[in-house]
PDB file of N, CA, C, O and CB in Angstrom:
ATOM      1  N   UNK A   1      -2.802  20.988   3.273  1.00  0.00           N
ATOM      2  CA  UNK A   1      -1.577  21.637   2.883  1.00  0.00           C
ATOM      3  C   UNK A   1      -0.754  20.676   2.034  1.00  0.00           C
ATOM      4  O   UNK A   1      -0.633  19.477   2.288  1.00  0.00           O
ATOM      5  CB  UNK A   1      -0.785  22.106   4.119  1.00  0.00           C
ATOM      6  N   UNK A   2      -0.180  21.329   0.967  1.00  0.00           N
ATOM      7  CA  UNK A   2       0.523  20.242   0.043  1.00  0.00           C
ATOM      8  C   UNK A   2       1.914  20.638   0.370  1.00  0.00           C
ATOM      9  O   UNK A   2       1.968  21.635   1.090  1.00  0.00           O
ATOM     10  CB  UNK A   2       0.164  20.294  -1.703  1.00  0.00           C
ATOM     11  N   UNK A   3       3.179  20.065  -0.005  1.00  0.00           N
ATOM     12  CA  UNK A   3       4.428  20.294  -0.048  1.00  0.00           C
ATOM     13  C   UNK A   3       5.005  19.320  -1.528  1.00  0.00           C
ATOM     14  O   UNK A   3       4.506  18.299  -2.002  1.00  0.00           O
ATOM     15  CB  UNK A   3       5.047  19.888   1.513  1.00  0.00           C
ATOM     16  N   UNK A   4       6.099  20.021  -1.933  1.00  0.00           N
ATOM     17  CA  UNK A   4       6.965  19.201  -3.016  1.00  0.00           C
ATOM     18  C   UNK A   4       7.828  18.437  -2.504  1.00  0.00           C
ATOM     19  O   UNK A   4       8.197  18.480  -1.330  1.00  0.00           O
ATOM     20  CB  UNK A   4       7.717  19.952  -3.934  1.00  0.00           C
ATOM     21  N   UNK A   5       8.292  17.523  -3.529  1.00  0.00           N
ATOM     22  CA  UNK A   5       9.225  16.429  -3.280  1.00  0.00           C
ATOM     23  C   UNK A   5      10.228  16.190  -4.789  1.00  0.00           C
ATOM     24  O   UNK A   5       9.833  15.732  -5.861  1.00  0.00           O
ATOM     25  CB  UNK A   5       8.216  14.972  -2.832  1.00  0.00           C
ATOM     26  N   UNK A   6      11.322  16.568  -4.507  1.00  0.00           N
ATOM     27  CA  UNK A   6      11.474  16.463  -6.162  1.00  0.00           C
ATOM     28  C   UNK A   6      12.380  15.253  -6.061  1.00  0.00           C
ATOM     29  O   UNK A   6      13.139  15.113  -5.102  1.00  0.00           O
ATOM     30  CB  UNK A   6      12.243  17.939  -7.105  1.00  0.00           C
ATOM     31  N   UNK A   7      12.300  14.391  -7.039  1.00  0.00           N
ATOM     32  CA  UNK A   7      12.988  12.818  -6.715  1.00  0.00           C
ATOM     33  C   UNK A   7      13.629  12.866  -8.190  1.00  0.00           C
ATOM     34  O   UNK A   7      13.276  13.673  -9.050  1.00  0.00           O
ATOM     35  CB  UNK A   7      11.691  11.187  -6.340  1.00  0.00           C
ATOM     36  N   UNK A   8      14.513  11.991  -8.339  1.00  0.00           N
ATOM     37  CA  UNK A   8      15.478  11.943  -9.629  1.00  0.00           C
ATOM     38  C   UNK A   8      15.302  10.377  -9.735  1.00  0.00           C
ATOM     39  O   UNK A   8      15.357   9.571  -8.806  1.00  0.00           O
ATOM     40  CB  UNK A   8      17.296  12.571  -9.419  1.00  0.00           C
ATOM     41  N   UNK A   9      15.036  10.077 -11.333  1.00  0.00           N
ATOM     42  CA  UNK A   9      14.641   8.712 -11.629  1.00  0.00           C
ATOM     43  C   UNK A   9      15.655   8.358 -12.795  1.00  0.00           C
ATOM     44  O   UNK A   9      15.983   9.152 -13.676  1.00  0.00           O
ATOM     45  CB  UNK A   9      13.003   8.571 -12.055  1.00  0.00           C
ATOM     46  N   UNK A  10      16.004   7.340 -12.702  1.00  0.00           N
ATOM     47  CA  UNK A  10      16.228   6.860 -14.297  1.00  0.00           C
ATOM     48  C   UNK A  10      15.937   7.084 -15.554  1.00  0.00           C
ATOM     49  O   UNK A  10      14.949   7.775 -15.305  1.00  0.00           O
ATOM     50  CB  UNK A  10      15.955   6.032 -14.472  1.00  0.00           C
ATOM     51  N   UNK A  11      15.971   7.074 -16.525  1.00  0.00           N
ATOM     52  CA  UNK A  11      15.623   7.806 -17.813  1.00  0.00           C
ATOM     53  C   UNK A  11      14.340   6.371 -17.985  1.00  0.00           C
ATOM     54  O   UNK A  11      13.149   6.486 -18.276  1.00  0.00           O
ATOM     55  CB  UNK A  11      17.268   8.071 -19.290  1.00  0.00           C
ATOM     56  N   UNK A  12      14.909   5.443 -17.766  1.00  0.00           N
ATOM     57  CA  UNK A  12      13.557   4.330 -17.869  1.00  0.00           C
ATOM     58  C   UNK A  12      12.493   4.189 -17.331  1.00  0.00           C
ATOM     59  O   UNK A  12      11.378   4.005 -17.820  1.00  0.00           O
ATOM     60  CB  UNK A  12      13.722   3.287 -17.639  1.00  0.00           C
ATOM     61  N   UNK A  13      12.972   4.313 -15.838  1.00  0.00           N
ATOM     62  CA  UNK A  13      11.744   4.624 -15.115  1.00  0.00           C
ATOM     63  C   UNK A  13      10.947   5.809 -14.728  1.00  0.00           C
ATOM     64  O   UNK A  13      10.015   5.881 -13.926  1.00  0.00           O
ATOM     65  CB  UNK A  13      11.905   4.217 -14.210  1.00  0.00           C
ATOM     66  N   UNK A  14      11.739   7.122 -15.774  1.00  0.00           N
ATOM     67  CA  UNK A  14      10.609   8.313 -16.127  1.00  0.00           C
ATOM     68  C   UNK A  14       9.908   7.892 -17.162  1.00  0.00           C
ATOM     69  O   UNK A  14       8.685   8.032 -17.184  1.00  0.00           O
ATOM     70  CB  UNK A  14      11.151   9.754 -16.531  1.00  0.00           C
ATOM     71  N   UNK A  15      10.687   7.234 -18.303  1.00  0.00           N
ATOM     72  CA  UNK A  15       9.915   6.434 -19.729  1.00  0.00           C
ATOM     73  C   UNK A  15       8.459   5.879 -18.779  1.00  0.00           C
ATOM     74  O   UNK A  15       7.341   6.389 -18.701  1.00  0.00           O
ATOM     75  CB  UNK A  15      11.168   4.643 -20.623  1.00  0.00           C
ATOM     76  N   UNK A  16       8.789   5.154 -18.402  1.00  0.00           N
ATOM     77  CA  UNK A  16       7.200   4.181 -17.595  1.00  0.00           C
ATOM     78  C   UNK A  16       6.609   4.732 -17.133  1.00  0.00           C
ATOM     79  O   UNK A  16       5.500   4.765 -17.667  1.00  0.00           O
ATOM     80  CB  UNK A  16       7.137   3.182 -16.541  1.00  0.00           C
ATOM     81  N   UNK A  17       6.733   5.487 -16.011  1.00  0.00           N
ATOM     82  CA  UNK A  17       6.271   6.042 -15.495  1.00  0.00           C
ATOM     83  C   UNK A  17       5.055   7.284 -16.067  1.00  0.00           C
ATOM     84  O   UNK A  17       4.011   7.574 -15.483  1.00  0.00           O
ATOM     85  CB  UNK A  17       7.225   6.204 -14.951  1.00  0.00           C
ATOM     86  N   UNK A  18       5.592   7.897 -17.427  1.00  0.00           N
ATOM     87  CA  UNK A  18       5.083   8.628 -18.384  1.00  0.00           C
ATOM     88  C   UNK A  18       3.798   7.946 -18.999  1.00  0.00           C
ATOM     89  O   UNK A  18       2.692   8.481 -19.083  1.00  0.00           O
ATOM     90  CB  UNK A  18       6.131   8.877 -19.344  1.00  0.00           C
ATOM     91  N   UNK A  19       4.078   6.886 -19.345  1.00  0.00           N
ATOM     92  CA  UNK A  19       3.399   5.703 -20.009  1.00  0.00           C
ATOM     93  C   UNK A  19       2.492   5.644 -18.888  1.00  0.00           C
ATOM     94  O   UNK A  19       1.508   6.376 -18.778  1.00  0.00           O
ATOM     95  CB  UNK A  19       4.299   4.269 -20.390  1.00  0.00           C
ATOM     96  N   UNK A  20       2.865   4.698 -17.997  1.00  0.00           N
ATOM     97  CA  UNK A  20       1.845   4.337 -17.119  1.00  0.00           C
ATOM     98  C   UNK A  20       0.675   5.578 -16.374  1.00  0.00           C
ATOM     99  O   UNK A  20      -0.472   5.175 -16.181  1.00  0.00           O
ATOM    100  CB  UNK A  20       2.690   3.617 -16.039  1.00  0.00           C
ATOM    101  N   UNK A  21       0.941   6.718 -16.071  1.00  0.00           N
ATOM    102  CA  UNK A  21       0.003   7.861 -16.158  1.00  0.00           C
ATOM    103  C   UNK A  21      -0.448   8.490 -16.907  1.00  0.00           C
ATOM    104  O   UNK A  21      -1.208   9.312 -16.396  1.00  0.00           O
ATOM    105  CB  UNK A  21       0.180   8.556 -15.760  1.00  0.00           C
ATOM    106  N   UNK A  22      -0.349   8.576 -18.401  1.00  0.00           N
ATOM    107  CA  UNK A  22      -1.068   8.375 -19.765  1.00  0.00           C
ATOM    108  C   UNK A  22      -2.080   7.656 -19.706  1.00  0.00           C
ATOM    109  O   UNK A  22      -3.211   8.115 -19.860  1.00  0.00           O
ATOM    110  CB  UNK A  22      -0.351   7.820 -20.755  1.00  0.00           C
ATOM    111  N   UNK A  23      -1.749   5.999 -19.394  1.00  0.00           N
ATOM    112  CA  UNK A  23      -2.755   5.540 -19.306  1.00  0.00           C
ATOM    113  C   UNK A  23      -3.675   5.255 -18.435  1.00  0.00           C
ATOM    114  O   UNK A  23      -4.627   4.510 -18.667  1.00  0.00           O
ATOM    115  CB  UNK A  23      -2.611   4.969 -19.649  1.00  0.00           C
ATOM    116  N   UNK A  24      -3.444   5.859 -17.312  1.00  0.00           N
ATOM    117  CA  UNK A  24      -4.395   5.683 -16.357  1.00  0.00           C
ATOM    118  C   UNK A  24      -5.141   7.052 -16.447  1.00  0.00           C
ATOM    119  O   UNK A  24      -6.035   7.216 -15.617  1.00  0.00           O
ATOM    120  CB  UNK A  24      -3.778   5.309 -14.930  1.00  0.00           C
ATOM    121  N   UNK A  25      -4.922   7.961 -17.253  1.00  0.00           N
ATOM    122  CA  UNK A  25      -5.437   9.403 -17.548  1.00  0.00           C
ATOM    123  C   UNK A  25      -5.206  10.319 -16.660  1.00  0.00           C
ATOM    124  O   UNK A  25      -6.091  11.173 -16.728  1.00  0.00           O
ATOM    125  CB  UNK A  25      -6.758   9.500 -17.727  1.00  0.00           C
ATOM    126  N   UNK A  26      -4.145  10.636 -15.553  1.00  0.00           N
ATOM    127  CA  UNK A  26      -3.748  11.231 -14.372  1.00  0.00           C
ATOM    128  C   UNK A  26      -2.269  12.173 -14.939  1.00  0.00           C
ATOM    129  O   UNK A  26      -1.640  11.985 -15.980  1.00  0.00           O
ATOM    130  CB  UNK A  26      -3.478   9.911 -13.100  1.00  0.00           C
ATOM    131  N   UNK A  27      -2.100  12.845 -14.234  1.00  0.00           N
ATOM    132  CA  UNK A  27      -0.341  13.195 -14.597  1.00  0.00           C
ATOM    133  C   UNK A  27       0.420  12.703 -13.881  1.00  0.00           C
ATOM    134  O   UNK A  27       0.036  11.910 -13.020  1.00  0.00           O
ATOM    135  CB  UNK A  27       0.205  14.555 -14.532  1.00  0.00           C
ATOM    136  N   UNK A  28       1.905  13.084 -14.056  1.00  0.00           N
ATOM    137  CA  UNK A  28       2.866  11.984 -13.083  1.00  0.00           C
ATOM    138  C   UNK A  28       2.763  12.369 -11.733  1.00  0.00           C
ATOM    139  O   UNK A  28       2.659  11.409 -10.970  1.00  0.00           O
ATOM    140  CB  UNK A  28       4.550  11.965 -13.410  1.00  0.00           C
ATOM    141  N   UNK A  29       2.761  13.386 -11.251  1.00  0.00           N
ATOM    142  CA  UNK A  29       2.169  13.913  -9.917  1.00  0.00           C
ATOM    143  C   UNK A  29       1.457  12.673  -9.176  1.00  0.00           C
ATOM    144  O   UNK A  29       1.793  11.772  -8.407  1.00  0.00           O
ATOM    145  CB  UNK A  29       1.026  15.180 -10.206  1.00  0.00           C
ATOM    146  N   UNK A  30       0.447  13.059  -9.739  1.00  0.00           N
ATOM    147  CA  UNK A  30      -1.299  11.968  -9.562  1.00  0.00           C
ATOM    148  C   UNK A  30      -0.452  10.677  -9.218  1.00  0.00           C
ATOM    149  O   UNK A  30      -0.054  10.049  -8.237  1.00  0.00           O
ATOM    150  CB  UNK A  30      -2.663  11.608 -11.500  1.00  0.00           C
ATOM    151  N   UNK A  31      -0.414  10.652 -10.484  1.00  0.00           N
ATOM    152  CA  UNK A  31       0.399   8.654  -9.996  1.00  0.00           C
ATOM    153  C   UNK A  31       0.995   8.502  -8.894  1.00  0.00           C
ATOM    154  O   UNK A  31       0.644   7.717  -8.013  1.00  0.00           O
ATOM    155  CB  UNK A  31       1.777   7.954 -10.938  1.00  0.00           C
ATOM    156  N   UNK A  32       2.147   9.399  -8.852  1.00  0.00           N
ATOM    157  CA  UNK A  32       3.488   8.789  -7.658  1.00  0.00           C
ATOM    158  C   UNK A  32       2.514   9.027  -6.321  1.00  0.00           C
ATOM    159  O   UNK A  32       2.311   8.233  -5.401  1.00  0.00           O
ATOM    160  CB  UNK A  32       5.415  10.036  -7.541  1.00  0.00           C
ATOM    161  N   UNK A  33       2.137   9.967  -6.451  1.00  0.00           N
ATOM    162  CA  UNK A  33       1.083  10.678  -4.992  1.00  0.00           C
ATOM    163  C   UNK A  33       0.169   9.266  -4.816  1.00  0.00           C
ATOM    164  O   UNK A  33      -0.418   9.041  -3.758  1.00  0.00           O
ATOM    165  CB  UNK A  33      -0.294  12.514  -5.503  1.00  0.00           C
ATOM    166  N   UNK A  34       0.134   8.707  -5.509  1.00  0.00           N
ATOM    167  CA  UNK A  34      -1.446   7.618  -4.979  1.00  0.00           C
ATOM    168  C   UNK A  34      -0.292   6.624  -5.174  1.00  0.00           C
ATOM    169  O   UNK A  34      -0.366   6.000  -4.115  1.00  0.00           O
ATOM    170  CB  UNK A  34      -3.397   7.361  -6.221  1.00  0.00           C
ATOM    171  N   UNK A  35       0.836   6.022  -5.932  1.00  0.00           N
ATOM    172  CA  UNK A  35       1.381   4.803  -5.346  1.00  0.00           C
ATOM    173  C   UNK A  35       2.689   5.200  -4.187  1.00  0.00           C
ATOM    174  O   UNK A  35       3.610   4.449  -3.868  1.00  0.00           O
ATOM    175  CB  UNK A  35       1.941   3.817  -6.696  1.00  0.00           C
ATOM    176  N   UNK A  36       2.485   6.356  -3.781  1.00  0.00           N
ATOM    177  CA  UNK A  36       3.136   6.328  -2.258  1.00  0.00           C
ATOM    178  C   UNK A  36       2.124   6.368  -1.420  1.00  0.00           C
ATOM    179  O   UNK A  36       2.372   5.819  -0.347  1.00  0.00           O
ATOM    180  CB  UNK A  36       4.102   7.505  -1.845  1.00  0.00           C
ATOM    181  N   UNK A  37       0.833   6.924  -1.547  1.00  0.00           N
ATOM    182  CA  UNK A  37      -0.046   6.375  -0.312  1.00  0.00           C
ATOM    183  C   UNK A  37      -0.421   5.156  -0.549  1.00  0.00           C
ATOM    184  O   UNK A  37      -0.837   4.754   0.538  1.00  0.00           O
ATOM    185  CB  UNK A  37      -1.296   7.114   0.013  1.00  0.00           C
ATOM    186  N   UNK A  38      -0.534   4.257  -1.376  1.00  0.00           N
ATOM    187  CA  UNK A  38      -0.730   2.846  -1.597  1.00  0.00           C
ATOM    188  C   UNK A  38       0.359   2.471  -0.718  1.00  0.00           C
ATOM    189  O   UNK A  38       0.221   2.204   0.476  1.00  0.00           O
ATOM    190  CB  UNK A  38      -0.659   2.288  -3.135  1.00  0.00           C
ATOM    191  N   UNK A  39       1.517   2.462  -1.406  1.00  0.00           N
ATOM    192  CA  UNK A  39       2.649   2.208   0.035  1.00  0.00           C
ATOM    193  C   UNK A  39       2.777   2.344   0.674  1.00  0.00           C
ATOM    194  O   UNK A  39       3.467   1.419   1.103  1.00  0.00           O
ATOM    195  CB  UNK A  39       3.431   2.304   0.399  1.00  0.00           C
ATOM    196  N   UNK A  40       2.553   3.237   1.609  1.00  0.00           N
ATOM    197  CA  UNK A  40       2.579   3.620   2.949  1.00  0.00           C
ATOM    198  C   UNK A  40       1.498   3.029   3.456  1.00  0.00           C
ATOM    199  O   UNK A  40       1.882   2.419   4.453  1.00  0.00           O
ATOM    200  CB  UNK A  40       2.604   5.008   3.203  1.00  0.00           C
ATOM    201  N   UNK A  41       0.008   2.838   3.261  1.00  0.00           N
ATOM    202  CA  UNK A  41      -1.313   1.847   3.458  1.00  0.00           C
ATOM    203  C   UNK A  41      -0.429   0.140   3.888  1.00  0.00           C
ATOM    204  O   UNK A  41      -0.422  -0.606   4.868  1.00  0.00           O
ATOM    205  CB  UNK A  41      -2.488   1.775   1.514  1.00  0.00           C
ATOM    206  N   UNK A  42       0.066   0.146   2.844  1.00  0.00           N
ATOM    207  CA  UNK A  42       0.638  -1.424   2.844  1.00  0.00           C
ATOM    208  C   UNK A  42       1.581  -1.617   3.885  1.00  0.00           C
ATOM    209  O   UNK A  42       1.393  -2.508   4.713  1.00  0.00           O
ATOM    210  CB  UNK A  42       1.405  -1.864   1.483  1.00  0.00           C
ATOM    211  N   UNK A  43       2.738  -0.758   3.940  1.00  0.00           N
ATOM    212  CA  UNK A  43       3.580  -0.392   5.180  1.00  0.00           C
ATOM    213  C   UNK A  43       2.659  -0.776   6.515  1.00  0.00           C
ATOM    214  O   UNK A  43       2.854  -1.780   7.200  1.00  0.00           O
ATOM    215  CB  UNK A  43       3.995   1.343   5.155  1.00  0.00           C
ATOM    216  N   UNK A  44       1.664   0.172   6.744  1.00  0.00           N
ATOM    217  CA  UNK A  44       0.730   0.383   7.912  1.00  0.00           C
ATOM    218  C   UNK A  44       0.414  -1.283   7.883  1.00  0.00           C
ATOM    219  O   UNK A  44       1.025  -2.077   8.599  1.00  0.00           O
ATOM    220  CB  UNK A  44      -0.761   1.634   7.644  1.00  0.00           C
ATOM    221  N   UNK A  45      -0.481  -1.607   7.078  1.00  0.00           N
ATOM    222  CA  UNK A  45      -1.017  -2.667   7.387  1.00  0.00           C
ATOM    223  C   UNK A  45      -0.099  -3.839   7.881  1.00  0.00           C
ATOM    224  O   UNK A  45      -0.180  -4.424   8.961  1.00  0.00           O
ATOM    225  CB  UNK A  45      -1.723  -2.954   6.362  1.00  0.00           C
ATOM    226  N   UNK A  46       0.959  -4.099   6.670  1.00  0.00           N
ATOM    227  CA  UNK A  46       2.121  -4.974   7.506  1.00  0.00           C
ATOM    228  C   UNK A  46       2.411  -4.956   8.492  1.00  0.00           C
ATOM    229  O   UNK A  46       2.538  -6.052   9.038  1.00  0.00           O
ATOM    230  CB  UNK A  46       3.137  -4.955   7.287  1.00  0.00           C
ATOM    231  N   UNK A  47       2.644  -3.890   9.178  1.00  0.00           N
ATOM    232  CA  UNK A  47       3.005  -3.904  10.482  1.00  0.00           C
ATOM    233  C   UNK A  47       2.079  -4.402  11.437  1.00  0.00           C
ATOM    234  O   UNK A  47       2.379  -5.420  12.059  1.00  0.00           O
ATOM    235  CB  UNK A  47       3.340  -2.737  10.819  1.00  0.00           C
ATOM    236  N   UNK A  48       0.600  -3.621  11.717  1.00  0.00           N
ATOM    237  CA  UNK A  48      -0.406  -3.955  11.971  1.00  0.00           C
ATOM    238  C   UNK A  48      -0.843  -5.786  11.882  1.00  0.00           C
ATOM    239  O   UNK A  48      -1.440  -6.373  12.784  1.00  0.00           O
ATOM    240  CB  UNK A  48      -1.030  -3.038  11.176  1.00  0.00           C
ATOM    241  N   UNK A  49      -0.465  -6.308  10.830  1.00  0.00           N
ATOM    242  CA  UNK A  49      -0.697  -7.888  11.035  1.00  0.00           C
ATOM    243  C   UNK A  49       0.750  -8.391  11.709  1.00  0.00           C
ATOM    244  O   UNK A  49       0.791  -9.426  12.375  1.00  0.00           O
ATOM    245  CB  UNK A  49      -1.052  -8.777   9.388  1.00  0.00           C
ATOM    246  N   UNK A  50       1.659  -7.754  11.528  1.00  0.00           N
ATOM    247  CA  UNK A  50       2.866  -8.390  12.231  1.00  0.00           C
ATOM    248  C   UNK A  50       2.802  -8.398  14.110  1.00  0.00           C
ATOM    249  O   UNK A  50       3.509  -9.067  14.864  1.00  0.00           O
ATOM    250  CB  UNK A  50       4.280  -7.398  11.645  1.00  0.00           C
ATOM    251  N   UNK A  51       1.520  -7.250  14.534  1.00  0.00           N
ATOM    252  CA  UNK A  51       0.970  -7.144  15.741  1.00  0.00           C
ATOM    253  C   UNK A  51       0.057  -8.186  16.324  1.00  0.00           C
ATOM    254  O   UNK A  51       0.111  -8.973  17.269  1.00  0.00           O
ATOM    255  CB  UNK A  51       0.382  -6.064  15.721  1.00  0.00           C
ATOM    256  N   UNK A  52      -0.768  -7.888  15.421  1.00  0.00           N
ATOM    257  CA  UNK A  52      -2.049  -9.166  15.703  1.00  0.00           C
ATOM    258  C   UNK A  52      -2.224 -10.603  15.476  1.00  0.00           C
ATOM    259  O   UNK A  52      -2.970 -11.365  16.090  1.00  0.00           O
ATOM    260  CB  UNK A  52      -3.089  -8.917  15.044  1.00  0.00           C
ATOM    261  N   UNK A  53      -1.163 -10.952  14.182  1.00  0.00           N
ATOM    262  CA  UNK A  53      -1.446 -12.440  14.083  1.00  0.00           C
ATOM    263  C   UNK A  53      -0.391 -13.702  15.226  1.00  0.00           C
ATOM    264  O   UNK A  53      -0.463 -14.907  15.466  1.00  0.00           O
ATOM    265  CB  UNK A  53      -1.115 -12.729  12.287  1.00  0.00           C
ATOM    266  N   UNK A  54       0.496 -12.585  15.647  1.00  0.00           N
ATOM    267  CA  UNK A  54       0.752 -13.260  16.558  1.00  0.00           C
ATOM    268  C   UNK A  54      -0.363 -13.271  18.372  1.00  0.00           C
ATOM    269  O   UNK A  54      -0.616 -14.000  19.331  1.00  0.00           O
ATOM    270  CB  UNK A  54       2.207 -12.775  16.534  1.00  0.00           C
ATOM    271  N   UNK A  55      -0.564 -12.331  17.989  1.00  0.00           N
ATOM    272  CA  UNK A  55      -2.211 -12.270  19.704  1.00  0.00           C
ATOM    273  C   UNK A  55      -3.038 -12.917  18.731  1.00  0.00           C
ATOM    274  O   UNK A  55      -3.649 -13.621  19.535  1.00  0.00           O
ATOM    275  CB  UNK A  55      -3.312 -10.126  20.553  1.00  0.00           C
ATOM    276  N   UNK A  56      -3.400 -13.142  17.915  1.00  0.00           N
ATOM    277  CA  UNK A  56      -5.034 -13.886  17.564  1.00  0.00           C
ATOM    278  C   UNK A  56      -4.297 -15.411  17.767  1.00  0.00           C
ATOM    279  O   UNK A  56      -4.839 -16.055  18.665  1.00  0.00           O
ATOM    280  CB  UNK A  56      -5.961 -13.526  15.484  1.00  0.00           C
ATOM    281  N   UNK A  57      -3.185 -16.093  17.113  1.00  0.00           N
ATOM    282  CA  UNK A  57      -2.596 -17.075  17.550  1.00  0.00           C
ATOM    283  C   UNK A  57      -2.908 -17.527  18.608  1.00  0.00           C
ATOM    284  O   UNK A  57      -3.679 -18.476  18.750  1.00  0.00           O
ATOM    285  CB  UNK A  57      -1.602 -16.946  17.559  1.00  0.00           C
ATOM    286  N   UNK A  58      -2.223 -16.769  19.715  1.00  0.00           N
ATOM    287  CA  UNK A  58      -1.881 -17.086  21.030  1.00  0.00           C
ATOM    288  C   UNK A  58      -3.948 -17.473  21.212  1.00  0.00           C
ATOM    289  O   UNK A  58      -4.249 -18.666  21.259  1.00  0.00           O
ATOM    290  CB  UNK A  58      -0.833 -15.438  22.138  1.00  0.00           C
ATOM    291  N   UNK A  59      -4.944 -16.572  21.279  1.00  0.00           N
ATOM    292  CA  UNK A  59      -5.887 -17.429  21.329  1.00  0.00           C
ATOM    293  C   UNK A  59      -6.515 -18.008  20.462  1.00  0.00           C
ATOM    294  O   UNK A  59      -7.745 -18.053  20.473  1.00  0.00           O
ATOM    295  CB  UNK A  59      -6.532 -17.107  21.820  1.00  0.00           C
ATOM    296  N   UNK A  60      -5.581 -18.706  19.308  1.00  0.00           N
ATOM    297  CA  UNK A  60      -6.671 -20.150  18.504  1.00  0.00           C
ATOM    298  C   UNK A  60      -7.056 -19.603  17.511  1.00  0.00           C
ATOM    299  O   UNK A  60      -7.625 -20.405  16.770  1.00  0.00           O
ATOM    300  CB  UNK A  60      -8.173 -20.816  19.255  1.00  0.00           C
ATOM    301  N   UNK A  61      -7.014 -18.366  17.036  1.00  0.00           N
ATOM    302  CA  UNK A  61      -7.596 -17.472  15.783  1.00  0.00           C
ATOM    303  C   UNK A  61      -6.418 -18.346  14.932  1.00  0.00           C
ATOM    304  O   UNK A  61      -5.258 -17.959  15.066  1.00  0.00           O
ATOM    305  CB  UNK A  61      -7.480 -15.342  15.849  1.00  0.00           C
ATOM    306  N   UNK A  62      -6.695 -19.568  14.019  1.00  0.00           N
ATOM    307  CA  UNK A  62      -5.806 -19.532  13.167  1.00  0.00           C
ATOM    308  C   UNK A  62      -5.848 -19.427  11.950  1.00  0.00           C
ATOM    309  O   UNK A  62      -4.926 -19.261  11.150  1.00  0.00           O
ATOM    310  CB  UNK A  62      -5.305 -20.220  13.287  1.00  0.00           C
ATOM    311  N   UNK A  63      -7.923 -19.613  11.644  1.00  0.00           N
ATOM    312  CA  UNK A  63      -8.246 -19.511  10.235  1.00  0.00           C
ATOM    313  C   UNK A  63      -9.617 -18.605  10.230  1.00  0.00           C
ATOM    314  O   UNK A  63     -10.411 -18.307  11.123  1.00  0.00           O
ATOM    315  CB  UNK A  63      -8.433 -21.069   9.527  1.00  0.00           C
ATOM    316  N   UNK A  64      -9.545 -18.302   8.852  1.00  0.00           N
ATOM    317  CA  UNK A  64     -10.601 -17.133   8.644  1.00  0.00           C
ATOM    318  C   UNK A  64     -11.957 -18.048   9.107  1.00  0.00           C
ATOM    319  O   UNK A  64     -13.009 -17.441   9.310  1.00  0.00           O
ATOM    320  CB  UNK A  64     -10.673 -16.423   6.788  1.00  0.00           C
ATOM    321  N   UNK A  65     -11.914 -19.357   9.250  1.00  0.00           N
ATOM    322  CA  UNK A  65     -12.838 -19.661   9.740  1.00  0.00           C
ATOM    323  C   UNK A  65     -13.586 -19.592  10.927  1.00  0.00           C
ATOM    324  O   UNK A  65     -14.784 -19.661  11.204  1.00  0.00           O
ATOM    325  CB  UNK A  65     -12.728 -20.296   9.546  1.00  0.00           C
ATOM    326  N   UNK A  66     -11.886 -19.341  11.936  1.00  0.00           N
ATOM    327  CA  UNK A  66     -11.726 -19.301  13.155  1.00  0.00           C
ATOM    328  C   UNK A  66     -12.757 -17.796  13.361  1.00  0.00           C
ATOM    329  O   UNK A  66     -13.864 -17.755  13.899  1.00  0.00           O
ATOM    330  CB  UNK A  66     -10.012 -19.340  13.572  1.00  0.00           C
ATOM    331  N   UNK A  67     -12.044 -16.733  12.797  1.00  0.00           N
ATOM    332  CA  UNK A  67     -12.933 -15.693  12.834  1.00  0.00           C
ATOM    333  C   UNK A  67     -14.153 -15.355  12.593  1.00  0.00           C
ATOM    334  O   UNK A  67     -14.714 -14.561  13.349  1.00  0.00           O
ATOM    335  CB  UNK A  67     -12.625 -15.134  12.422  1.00  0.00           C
ATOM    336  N   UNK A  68     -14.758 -15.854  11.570  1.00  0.00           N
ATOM    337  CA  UNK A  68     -15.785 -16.019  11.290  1.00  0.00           C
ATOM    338  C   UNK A  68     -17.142 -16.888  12.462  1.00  0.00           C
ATOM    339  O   UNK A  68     -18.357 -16.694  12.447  1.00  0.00           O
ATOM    340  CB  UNK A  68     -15.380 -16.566  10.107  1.00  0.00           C
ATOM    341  N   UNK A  69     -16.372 -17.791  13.325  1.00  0.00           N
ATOM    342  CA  UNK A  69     -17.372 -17.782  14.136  1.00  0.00           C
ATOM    343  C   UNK A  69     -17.082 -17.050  15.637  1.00  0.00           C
ATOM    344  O   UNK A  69     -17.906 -17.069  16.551  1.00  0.00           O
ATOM    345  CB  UNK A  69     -17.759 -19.185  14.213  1.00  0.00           C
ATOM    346  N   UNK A  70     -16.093 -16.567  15.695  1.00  0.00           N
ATOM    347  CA  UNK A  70     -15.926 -15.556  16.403  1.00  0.00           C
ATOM    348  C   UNK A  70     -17.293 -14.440  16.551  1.00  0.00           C
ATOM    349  O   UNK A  70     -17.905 -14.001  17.525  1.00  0.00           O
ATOM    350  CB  UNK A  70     -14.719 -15.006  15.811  1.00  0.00           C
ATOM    351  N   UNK A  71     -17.450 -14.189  14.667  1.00  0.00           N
ATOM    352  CA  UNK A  71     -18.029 -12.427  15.047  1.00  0.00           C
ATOM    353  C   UNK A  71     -19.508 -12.735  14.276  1.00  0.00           C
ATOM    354  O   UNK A  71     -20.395 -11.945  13.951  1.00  0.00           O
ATOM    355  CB  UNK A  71     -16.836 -10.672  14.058  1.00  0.00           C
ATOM    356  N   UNK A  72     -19.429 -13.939  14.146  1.00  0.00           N
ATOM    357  CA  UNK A  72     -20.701 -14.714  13.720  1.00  0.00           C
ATOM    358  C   UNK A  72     -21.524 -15.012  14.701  1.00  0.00           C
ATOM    359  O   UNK A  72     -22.565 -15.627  14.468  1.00  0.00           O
ATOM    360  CB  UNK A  72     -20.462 -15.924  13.099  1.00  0.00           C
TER     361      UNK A  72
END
């Protein structure tokens, strides 16, 4: 199910925005739709490491090396 969102931009950052989905060959739709789920991904994940790197800490996980012989 889809729903609208109608957002009001700057005259500049409709300029770019125009531009920048031109060139990625998408319409402006396309774009904003994939760099708000990009954001929201990033959101998720931040949080998600703001969970865990303090528990992998607490046991000694401090480098990718650490992990690596973890699951090695």
């Amino acid at each position: 199910m889809k729903s609208s969102l109608t957002i009001s931009l700057p005259e500049d950052t409709e300029r770019d925005l125009t531009k920048a989905a031109t060139q990625d060959g998408v319409t402006k739709d396309e774009f904003v739709s994939k760099a708000v789920k990009v954001a929201l991904w990033r959101r998720a994940f931040r949080a998600s490491r703001a969970e865990l790197v303090p528990q992998a800490r607490m046991q000694g996980i401090l480098t990718d090396e650490d992990v690596f012989k973890i699951i090695s």
